[in-house]
N, C-alpha and C positions, 0 to 999 in steps of 0.2 A: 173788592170785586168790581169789575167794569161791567159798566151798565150798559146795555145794546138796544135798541130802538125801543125803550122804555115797557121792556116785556117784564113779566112779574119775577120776583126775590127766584122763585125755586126755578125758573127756565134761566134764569142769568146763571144758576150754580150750574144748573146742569152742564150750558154750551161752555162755562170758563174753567169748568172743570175736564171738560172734553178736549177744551184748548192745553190745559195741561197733562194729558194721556197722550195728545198727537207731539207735544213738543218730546217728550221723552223717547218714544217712539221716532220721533226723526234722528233724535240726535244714536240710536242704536244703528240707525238703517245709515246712514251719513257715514257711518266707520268704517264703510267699506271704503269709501275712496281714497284710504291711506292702506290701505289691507299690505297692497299688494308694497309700497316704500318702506311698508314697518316690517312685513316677510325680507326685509333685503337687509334692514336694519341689523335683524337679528344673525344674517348669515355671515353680514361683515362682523358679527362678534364672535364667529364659531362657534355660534350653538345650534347649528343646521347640521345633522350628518348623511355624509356623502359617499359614494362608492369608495372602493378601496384603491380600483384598478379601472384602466379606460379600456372598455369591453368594444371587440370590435363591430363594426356596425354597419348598418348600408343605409343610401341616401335613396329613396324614392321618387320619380318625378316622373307625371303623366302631362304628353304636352301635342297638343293639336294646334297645326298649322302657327306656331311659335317660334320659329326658327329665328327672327329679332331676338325674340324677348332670350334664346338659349345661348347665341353667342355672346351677347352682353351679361348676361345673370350667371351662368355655368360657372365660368373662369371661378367665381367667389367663391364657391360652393368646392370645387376641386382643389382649391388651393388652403381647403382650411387647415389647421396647424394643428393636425390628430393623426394618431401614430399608424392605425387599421382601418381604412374605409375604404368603400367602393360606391361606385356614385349608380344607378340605374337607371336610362331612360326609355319609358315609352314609346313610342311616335305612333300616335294615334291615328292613324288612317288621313296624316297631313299631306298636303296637296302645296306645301311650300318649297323651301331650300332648309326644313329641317334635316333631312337622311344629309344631305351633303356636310350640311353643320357638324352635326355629329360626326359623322365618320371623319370628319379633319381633324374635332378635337379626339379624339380616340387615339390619331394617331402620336399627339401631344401629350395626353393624360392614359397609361395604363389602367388606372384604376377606374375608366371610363366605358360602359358596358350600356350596348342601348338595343333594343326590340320593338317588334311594332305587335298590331292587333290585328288579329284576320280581317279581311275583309269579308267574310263571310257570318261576322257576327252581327245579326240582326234582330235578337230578339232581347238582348239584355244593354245596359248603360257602356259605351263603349267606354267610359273613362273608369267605371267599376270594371271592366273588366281589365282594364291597360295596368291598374293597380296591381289588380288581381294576379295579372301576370310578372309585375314587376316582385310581389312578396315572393311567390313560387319562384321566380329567379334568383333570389338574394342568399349569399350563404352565409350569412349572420344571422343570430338570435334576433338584437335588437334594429330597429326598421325605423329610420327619421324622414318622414314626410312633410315637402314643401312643392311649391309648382313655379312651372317657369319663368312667370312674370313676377317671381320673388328672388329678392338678393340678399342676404346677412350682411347685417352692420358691423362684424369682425370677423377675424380667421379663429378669434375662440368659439365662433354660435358652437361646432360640434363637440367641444372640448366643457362646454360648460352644461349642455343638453345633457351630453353623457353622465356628467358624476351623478347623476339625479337617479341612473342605473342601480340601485341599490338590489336587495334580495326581496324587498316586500313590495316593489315596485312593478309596476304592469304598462302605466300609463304617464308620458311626461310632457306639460304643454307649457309652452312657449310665446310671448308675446308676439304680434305681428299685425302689422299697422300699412295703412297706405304712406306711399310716401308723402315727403310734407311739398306744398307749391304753397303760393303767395294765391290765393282765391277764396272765394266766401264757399263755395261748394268743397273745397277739397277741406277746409276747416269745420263745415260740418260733417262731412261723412266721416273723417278722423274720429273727431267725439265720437258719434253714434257706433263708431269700432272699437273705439276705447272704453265705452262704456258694456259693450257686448266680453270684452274680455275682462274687463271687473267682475262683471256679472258669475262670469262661468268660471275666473281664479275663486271668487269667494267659497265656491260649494267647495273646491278641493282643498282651501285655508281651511274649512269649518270641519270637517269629515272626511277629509280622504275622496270625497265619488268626482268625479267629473263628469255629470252631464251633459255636456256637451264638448266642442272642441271646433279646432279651426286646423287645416291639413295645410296653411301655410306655414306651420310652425309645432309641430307635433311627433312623436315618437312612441311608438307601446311592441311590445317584444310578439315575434314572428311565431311563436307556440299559440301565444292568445289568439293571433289571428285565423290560425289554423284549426283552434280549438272550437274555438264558435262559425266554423265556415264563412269568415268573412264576412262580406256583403251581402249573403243568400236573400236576407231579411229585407234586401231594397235593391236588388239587383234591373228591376223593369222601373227606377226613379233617375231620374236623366241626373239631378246632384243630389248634394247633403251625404256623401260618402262618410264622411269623417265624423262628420258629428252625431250620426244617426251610429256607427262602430262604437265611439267612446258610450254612449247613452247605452248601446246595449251589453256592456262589458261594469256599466258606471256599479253596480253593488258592492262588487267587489273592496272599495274603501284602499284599494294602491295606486294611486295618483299622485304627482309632486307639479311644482307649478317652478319653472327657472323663472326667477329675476333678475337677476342683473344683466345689466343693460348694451354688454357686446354679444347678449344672446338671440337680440331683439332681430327679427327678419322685416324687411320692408316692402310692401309690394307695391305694381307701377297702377297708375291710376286708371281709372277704367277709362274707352276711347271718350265714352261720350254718357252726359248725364243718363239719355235713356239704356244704357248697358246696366249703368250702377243700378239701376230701377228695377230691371230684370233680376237682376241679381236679388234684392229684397223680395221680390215676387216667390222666387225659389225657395229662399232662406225662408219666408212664412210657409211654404207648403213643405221645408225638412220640418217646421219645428210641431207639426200636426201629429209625425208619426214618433217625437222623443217622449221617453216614458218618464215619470215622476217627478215631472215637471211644474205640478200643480201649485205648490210653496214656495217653490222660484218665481213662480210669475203673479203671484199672489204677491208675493215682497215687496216686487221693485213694482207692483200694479199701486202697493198701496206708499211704495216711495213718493209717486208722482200724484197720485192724490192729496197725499198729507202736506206736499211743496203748495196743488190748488187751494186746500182749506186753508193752509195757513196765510194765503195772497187776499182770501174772500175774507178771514177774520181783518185781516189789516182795512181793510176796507170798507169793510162793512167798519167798522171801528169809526174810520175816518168819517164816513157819510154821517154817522150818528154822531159825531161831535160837528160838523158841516150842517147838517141838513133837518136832522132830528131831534133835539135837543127838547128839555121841559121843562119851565119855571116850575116855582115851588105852589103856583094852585093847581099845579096836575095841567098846564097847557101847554100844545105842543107849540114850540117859538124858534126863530132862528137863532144863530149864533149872536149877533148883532143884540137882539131884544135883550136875550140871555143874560147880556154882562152889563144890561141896565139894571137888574135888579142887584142890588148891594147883599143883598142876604142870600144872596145864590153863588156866593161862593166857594164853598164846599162841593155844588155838583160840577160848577166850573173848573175846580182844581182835578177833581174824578175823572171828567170826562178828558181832559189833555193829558193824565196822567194815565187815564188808559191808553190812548189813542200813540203818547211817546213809546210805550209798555211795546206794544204790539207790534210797531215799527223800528223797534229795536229787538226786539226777539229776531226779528226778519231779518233785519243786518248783521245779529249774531249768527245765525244759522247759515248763511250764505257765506259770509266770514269765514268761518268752518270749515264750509266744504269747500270751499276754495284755497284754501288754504292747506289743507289734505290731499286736492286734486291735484294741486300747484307740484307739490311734492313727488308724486305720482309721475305727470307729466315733464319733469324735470327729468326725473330717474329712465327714463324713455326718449327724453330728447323730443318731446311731442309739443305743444303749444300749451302756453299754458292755459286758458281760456278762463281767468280770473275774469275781468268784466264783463265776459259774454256768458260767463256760467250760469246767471240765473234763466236769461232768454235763454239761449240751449233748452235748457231744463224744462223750463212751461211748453218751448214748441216741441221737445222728442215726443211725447204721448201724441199729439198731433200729426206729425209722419209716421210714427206708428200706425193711424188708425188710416191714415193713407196708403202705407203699403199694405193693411189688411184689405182696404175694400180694392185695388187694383186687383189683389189675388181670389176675391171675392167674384170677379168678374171673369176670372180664366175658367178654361175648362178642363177639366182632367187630364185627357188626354193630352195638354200642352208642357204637364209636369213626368211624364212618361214618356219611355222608349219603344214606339212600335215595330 
């Protein structure tokens, strides 16, 4: 047993015994970051089943003052390599060179159909509604949503989305990541997306529900939509369309998650750090209104804690072989004193042998999951963020509690449409 700043027999069992409850418990919670490479594992073996037939389907896309982002992103998206589709766009009440964009490619792509939003709609989310209108346009069952500042990393995204189209299926979500640049900012917000899509592939790995979602890379069939009146339940919230739909659909238990990696959508980076910030601002005022949420964020709440205890066991470890240490008449002595007494070899040998204990648990654990990540992020073509995975790690909880208290500071009416 390792002895810590010389507290008595039955507090040492307790905290090393705690210490071995959290390490088991990390090593449960840590599985996920191979979740989604071992879900791929299994499909390259054909033990995934798959639709029979490629069900025909329609593309969704709501795009305000985008006309950049739709000539350059479109083309990928129309040209995918699927036998039935139609592509639908919005044009959200934009004030660019989107209407001309489009009507040129329309007359290039038949299967290219686009609408706009009244002008007269003033009291609900013009982008809930652009949706809205794009479902009630669409003459297909199943409905694949992405936005215009996103492009698929192959001509198979529709062709691999689809097989996921089964008969007990409702709901099919997709990876989708920002693109990669060479900067410290665009390497974190990656992670911080990658770990958001861990998050919400594990509930539909473990049980079929998807809790949440992301409408850059997502698909669920036009009856459901129609069934629960769409967005009625958040139609006065300016975003969180998608994820606040999946969340109220999630009981159901018919969810599937694509992985493989020409499914993967990318999107362009936001213009500038304070957009991405906003963005987080919103995404904490969608995730107020998603339901049964509570054991999701309990999880990875006590992910990030069990990563801090076990940095303070290492350390506290360390101080007390440093700093705390006690000969054998019960005095507290330095490291130095310590190893003047000859007969104190036994606590001498204890206390480095806890102190190596613990900081090697750390490096096994990290190991781990880096090595799980690595995996992950490979199969995604993402970074792999081996040496930066532990920093990441201890700072996410920290911009967490940054973008809660930013949203902290809005006012309601900044998350609503008047």
């Amino acid at each position: 047993m390792i002895n810590l700043f010389g507290l008595t027999e039955e507090m040492n069992w307790a905290i090393n015994g705690s210490a071995g409850v959290l390490l088991s418990l990390t090593t449960g919670l840590l599985s996920r970051y191979g979740q989604i490479y071992y879900q791929h594992k299994k499909t390259l073996k054909g033990t995934t089943t798959y639709a029979d037939r490629q069900e025909p389907l329609s593309v969704i896309i709501a795009a305000h003052n985008q006309g950049e982002a739709l000539k350059n992103n479109l083309p990928y998206i129309l040209e995918q390599d699927y036998p039935d589709f139609e592509v639908i766009v919005i044009n959200d009440a934009s004030n660019d060179d989107s209407e001309e964009v489009l009507k040129n490619m329309e007359a290039k792509y038949p299967n290219l159909y686009h609408t706009f939003t009244p002008e007269s709609a003033r009291y609900v989310s013009h982008r809930k509604l652009a949706l809205t209108l794009g479902v009630r346009a669409s003459k297909n069952e199943w409905l694949v949503f992405t936005n215009a500042n996103c492009k698929p990393d192959s001509d198979q995204w529709l062709k691999l989305m689809a097989r996921n189209f089964t008969k007990g299926t409702n709901v099919v979500l997709g990876y989708s990541n920002y693109e990669r640049k060479k900067s410290a900012f665009n390497s974190r917000i990656v992670f911080e997306r990658l770990m958001q899509q861990i998050g919400s592939f594990s509930t539909v790995f473990s049980n079929g529900n998807a809790l949440t979602g992301s409408g850059s890379n997502m698909a669920y069939r036009k009856s459901i939509f129609m069934k629960h009146e769409g967005f009625k339940n958040c139609l006065n919230l300016k975003f969180g369309e998608d994820a606040m739909f999946v969340n109220q659909i999630h009981r159901a238990h018919t969810a599937r998650v694509e992985t493989d990696p020409n499914s993967v959508v990318h999107q362009q980076m936001p213009y500038s750090k304070a957009d991405w910030y906003e963005d987080k601002v919103y995404e904490r005022e969608t995730s107020k209104h998603l339901k049964d949420m509570t054991l999701f964020r309990i999880h990875w709440a006590s992910f990030y804690l069990i990563n801090y205890l076990l940095l303070a066991w290492a350390v506290a470890e360390t101080a007390n072989l440093l700093m705390f240490t006690y000969n054998a008449d019960g005095k507290r002595v330095g490291l130095k004193e310590l190893f003047d007494y000859a007969d104190n070899a036994p606590q001498q040998i204890e206390l480095i042998a806890g102190v190596s204990f613990v900081w090697l648990l750390m490096l096994t654990t990290w190991l781990l999951r880096s090595i799980m990540l690595k995996k992950t992020c490979k199969l995604f073509n993402e970074n792999r963020y081996f040496f930066s995975l532990p920093i990441l790690e201890y700072i996410q909880p920290l911009r967490n509690q940054m973008h809660r208290l930013r949203h902290m500071f809005r006012r309601k009416k900044d998350f609503r449409k008047n």
